[in-house]
PDB file of N, CA, C, O and CB in Angstrom:
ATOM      1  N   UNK A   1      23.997 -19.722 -32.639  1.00  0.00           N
ATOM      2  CA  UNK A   1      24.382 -18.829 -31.581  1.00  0.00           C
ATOM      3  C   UNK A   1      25.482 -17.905 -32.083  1.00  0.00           C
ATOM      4  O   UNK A   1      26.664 -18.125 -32.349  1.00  0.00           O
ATOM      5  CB  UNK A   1      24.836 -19.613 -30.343  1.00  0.00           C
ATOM      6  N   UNK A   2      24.884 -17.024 -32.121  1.00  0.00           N
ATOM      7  CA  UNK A   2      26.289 -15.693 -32.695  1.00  0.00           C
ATOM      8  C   UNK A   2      26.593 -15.031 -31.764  1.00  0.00           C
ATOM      9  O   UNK A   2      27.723 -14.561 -31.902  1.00  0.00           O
ATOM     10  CB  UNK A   2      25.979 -14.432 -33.831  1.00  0.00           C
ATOM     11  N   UNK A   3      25.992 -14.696 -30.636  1.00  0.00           N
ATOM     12  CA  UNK A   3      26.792 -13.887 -29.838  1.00  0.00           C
ATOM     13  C   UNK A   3      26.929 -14.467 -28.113  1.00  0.00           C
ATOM     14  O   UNK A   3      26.102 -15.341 -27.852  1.00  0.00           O
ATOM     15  CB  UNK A   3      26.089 -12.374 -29.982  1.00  0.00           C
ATOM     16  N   UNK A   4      27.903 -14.058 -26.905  1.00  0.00           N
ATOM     17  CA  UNK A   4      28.138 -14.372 -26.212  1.00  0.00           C
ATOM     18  C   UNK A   4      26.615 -14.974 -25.571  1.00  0.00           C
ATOM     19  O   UNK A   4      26.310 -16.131 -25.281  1.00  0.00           O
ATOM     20  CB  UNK A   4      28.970 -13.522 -25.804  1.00  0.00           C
ATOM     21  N   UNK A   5      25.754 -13.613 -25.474  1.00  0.00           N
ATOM     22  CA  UNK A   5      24.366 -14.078 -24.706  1.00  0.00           C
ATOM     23  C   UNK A   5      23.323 -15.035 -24.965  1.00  0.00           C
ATOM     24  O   UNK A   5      22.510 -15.668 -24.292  1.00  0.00           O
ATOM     25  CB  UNK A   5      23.643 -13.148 -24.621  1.00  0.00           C
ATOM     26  N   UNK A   6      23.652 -14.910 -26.251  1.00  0.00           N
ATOM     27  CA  UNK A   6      23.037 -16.142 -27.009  1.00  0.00           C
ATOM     28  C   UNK A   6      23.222 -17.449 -26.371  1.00  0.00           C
ATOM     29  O   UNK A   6      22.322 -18.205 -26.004  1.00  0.00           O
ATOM     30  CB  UNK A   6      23.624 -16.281 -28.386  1.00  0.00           C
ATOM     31  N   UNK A   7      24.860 -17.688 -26.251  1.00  0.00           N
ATOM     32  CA  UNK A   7      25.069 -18.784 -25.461  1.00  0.00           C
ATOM     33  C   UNK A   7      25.135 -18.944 -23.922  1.00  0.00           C
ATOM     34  O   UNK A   7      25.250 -20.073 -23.444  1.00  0.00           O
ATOM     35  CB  UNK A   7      26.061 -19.164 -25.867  1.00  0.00           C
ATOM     36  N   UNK A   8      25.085 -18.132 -23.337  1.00  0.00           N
ATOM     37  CA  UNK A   8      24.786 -17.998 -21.819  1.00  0.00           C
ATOM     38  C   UNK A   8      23.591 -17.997 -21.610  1.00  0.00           C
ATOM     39  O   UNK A   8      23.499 -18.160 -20.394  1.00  0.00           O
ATOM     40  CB  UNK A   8      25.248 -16.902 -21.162  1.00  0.00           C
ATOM     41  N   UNK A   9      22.282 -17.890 -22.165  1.00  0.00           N
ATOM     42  CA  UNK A   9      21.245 -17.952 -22.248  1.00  0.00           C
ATOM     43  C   UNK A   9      20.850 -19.296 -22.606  1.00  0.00           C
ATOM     44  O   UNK A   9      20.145 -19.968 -21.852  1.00  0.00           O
ATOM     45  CB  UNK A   9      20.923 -17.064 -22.900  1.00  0.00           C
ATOM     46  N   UNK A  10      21.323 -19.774 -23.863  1.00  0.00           N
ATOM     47  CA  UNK A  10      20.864 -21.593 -24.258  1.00  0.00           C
ATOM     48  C   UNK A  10      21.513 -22.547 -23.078  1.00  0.00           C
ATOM     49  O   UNK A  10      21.028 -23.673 -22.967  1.00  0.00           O
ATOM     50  CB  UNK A  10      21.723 -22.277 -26.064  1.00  0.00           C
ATOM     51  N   UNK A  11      22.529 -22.178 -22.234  1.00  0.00           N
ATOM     52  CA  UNK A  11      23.257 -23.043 -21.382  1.00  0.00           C
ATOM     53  C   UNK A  11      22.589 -22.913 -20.159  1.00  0.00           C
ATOM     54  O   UNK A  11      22.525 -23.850 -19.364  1.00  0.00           O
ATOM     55  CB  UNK A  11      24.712 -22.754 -21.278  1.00  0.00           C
ATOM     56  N   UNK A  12      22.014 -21.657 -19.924  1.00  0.00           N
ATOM     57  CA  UNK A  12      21.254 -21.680 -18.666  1.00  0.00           C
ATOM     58  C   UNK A  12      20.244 -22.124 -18.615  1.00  0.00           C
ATOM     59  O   UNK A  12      19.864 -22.687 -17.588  1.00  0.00           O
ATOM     60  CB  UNK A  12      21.042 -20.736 -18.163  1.00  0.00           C
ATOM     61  N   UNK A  13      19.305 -21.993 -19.952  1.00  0.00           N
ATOM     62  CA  UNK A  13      17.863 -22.781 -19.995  1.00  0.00           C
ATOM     63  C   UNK A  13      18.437 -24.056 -20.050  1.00  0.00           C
ATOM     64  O   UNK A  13      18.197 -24.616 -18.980  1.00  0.00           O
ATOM     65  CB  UNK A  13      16.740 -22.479 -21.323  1.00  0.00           C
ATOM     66  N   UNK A  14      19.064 -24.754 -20.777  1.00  0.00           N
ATOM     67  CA  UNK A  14      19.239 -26.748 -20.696  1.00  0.00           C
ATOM     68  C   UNK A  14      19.714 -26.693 -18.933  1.00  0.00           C
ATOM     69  O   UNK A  14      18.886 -27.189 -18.169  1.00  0.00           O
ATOM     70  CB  UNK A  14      21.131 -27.752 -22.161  1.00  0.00           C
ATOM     71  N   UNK A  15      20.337 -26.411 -18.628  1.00  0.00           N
ATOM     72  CA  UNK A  15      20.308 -26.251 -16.972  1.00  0.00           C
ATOM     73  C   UNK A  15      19.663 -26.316 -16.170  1.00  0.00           C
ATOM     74  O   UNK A  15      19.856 -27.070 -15.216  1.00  0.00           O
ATOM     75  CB  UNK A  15      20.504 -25.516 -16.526  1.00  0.00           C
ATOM     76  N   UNK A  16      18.313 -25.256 -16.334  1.00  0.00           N
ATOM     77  CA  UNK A  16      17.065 -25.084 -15.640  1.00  0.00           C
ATOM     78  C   UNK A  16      16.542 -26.473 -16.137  1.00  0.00           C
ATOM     79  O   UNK A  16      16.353 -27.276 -15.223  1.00  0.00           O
ATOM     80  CB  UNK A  16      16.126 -23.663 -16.039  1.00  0.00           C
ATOM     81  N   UNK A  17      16.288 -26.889 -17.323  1.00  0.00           N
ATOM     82  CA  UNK A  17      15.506 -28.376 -17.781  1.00  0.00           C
ATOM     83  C   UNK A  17      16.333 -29.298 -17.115  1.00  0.00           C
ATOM     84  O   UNK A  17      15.614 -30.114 -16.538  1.00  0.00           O
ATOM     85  CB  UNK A  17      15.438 -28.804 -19.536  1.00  0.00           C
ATOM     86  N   UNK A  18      18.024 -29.622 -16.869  1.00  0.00           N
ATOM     87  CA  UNK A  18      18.172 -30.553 -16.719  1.00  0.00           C
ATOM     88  C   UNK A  18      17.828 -30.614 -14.342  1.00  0.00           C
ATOM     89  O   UNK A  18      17.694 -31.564 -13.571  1.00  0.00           O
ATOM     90  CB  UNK A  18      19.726 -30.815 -17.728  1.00  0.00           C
ATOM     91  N   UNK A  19      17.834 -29.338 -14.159  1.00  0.00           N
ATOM     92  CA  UNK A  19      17.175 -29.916 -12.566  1.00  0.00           C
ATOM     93  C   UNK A  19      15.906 -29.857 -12.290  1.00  0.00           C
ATOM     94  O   UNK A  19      15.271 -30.241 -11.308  1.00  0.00           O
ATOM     95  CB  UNK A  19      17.635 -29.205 -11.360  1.00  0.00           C
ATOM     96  N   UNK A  20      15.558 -29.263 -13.389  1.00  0.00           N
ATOM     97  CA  UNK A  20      14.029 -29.901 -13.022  1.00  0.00           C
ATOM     98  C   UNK A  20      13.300 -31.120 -13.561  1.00  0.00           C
ATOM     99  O   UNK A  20      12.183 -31.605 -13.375  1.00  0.00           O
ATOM    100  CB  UNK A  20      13.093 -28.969 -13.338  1.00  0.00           C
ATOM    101  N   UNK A  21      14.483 -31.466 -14.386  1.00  0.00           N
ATOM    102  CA  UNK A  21      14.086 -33.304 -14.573  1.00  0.00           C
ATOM    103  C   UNK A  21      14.747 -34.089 -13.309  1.00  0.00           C
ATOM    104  O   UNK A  21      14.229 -35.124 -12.887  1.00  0.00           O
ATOM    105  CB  UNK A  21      14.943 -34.145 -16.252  1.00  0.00           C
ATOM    106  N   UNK A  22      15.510 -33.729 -12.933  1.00  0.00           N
ATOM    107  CA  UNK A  22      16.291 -34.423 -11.554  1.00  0.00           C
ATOM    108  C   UNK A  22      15.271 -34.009 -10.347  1.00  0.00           C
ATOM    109  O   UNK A  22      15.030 -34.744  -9.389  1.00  0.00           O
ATOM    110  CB  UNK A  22      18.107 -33.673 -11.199  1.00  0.00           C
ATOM    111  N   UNK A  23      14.766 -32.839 -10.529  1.00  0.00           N
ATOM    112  CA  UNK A  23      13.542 -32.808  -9.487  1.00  0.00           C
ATOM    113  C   UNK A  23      12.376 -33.915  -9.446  1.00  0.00           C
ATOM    114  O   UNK A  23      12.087 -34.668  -8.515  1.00  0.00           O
ATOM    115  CB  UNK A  23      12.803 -31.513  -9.728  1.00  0.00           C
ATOM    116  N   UNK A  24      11.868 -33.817 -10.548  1.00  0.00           N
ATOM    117  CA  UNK A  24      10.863 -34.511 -11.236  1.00  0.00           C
ATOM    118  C   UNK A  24      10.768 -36.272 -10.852  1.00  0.00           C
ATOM    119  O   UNK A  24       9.816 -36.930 -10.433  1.00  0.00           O
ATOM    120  CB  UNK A  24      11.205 -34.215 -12.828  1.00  0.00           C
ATOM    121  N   UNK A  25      12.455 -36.759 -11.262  1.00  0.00           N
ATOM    122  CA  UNK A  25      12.530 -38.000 -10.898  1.00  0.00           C
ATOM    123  C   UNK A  25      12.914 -38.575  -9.405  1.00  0.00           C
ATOM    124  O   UNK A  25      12.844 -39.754  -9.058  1.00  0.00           O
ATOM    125  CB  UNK A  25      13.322 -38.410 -11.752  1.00  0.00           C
ATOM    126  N   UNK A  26      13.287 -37.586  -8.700  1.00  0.00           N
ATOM    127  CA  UNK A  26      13.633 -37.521  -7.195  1.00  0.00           C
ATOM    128  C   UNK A  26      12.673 -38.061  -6.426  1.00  0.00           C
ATOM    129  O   UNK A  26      12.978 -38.845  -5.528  1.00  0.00           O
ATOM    130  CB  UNK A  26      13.846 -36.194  -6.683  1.00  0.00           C
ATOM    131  N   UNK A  27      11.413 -37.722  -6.671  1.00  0.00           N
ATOM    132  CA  UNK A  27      10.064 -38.036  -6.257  1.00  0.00           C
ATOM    133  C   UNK A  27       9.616 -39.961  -6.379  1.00  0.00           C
ATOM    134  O   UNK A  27       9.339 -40.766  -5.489  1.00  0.00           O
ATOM    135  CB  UNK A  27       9.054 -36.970  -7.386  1.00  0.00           C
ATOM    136  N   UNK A  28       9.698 -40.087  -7.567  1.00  0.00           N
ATOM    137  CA  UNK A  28       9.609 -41.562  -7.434  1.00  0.00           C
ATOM    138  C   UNK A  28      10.969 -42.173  -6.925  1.00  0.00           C
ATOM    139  O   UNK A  28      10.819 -42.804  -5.879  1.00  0.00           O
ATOM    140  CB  UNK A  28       9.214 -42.202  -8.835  1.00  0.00           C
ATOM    141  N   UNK A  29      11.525 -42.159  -7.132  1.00  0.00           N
ATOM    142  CA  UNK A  29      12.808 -42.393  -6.464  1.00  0.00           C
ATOM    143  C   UNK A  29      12.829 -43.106  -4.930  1.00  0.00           C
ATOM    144  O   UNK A  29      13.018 -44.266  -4.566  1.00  0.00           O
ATOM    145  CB  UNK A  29      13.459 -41.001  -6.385  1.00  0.00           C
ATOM    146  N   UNK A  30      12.496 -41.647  -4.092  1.00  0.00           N
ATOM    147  CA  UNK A  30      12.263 -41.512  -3.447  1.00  0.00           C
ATOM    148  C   UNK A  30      10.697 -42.333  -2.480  1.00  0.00           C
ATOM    149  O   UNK A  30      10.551 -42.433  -1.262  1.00  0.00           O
ATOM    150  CB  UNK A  30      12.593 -40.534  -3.838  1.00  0.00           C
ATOM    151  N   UNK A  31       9.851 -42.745  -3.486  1.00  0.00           N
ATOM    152  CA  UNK A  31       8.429 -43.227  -2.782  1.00  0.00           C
ATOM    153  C   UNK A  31       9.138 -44.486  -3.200  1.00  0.00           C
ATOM    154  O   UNK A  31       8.794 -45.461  -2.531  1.00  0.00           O
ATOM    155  CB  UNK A  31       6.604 -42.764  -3.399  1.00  0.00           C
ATOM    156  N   UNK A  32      10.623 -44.879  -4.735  1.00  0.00           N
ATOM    157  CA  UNK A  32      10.947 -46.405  -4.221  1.00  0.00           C
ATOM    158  C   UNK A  32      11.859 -46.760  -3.244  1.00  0.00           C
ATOM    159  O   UNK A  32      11.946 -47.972  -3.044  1.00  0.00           O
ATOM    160  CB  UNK A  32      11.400 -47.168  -5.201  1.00  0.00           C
ATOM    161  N   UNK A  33      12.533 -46.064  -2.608  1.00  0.00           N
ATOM    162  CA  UNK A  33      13.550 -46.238  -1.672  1.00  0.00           C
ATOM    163  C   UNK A  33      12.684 -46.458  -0.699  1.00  0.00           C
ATOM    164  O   UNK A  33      12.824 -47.610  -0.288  1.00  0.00           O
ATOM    165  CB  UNK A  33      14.574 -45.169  -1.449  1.00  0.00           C
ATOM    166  N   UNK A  34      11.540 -45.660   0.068  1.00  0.00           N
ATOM    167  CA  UNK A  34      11.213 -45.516   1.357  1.00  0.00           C
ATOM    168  C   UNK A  34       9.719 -47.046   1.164  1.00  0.00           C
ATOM    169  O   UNK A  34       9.187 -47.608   2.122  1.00  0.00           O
ATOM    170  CB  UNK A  34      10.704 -43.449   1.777  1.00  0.00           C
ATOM    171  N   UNK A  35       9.503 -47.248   0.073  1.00  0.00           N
ATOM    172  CA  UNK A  35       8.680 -48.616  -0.619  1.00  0.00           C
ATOM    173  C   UNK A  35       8.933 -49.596   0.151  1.00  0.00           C
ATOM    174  O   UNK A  35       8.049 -50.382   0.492  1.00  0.00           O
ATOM    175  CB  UNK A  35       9.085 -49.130  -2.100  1.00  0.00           C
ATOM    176  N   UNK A  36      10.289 -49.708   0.578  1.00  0.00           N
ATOM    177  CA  UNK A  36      10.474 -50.889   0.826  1.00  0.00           C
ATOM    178  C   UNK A  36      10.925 -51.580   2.567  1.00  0.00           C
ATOM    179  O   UNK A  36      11.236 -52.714   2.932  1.00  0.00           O
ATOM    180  CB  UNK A  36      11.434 -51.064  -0.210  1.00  0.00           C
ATOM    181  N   UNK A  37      10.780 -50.377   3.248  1.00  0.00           N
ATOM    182  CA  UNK A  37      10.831 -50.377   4.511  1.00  0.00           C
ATOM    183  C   UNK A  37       9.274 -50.993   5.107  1.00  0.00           C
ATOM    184  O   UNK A  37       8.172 -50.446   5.056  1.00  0.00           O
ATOM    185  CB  UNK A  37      11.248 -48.881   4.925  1.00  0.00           C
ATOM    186  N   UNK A  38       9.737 -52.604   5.794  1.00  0.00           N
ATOM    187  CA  UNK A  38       8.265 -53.091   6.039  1.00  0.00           C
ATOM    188  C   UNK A  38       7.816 -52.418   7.294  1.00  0.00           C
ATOM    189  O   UNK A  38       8.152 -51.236   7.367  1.00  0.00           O
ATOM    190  CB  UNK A  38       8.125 -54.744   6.205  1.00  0.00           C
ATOM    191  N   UNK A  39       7.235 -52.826   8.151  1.00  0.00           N
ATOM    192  CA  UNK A  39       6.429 -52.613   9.347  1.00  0.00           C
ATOM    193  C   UNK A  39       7.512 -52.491  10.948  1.00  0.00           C
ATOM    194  O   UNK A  39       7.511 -51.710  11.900  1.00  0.00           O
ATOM    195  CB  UNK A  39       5.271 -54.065   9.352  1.00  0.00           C
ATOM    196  N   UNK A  40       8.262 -53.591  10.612  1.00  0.00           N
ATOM    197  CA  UNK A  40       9.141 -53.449  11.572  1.00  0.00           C
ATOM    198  C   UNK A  40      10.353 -52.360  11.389  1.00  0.00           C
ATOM    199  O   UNK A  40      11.086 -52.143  12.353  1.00  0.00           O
ATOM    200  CB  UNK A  40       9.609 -54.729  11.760  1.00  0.00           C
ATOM    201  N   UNK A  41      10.506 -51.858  10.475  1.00  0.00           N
ATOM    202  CA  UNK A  41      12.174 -51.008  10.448  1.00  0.00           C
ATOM    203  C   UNK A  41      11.484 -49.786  10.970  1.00  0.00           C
ATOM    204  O   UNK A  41      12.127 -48.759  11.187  1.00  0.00           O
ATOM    205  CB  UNK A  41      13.217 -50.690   8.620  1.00  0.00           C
TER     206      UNK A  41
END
């Protein structure tokens, strides 16, 4: 990285990857949290 944009650019893409892995895993997450609510709750 040699110049400013260079690095405002590599920091914003790992950014974009790191919430759309937090998106990604939200989902199961989410089908295990609500998994476990039986019939009565």
């Amino acid at each position: 990285m040699y110049t400013m944009f260079d690095f405002l650019t590599h920091t914003k893409g790992m950014t974009y990857l790191v919430a759309f892995g937090f998106l990604l895993l939200f989902i199961p997450f989410w089908r295990f949290l609500t998994e476990r609510e039986g019939p009565g709750s």
